[in-house]
C-alpha positions as CSV (number, residue, x, y, z in Angstrom):
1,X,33.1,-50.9,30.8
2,X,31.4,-48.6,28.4
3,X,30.8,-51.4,25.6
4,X,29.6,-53.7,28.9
5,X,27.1,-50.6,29.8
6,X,25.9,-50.3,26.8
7,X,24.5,-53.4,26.0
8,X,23.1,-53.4,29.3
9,X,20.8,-50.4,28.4
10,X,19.9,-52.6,25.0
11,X,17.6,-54.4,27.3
12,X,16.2,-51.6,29.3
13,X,15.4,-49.8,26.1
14,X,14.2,-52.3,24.5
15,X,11.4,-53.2,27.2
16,X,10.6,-49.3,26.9
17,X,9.0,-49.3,30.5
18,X,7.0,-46.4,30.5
19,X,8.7,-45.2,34.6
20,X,12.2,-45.9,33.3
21,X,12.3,-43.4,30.5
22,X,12.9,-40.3,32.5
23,X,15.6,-42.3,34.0
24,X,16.9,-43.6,31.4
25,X,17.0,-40.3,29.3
26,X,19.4,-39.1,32.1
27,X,22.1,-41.5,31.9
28,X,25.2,-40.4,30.9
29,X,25.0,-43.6,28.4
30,X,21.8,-43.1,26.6
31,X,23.2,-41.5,23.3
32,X,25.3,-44.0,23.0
33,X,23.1,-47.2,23.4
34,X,20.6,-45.3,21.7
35,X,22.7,-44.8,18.8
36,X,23.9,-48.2,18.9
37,X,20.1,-49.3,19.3
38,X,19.7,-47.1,15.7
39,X,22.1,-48.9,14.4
40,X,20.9,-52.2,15.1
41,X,17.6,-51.9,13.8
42,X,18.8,-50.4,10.7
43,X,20.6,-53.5,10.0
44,X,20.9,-56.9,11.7
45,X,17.4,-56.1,13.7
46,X,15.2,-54.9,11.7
47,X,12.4,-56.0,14.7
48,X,13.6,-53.2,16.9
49,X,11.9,-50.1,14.7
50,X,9.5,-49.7,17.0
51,X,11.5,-49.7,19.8
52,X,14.0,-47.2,18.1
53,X,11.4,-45.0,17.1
54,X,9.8,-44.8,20.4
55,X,13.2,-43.9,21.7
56,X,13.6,-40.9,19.1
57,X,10.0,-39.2,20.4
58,X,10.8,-40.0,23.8
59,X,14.2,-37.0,23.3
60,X,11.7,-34.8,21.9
């Protein structure tokens, strides 16, 4: 179910809805999608730097 959840979030971070980020921050699966989001725009999606970068400010 993880792996399923996961990819799930791919979408929702990837639309980076400005009222979902406070949510989203607080699921118990962020680090992981967001790591897994990291990981797929360092290498087979280079498209998503944006995305992952808005995702690293977001945490701070």
């Amino acid at each position: 179910a993880r792996i399923k959840d996961i990819w799930i979030m791919q979408s929702k971070l990837e639309k980076m809805h400005p009222k979902k980020v406070d949510d989203l921050l607080q699921n118990p699966r962020f680090r992981m999608a967001y790591d897994f989001l990291l990981l797929r725009s360092q290498s087979i999606n280079p498209e998503l730097e944006d995305v992952a970068k808005f995702w690293t400010k977001a945490q701070q």
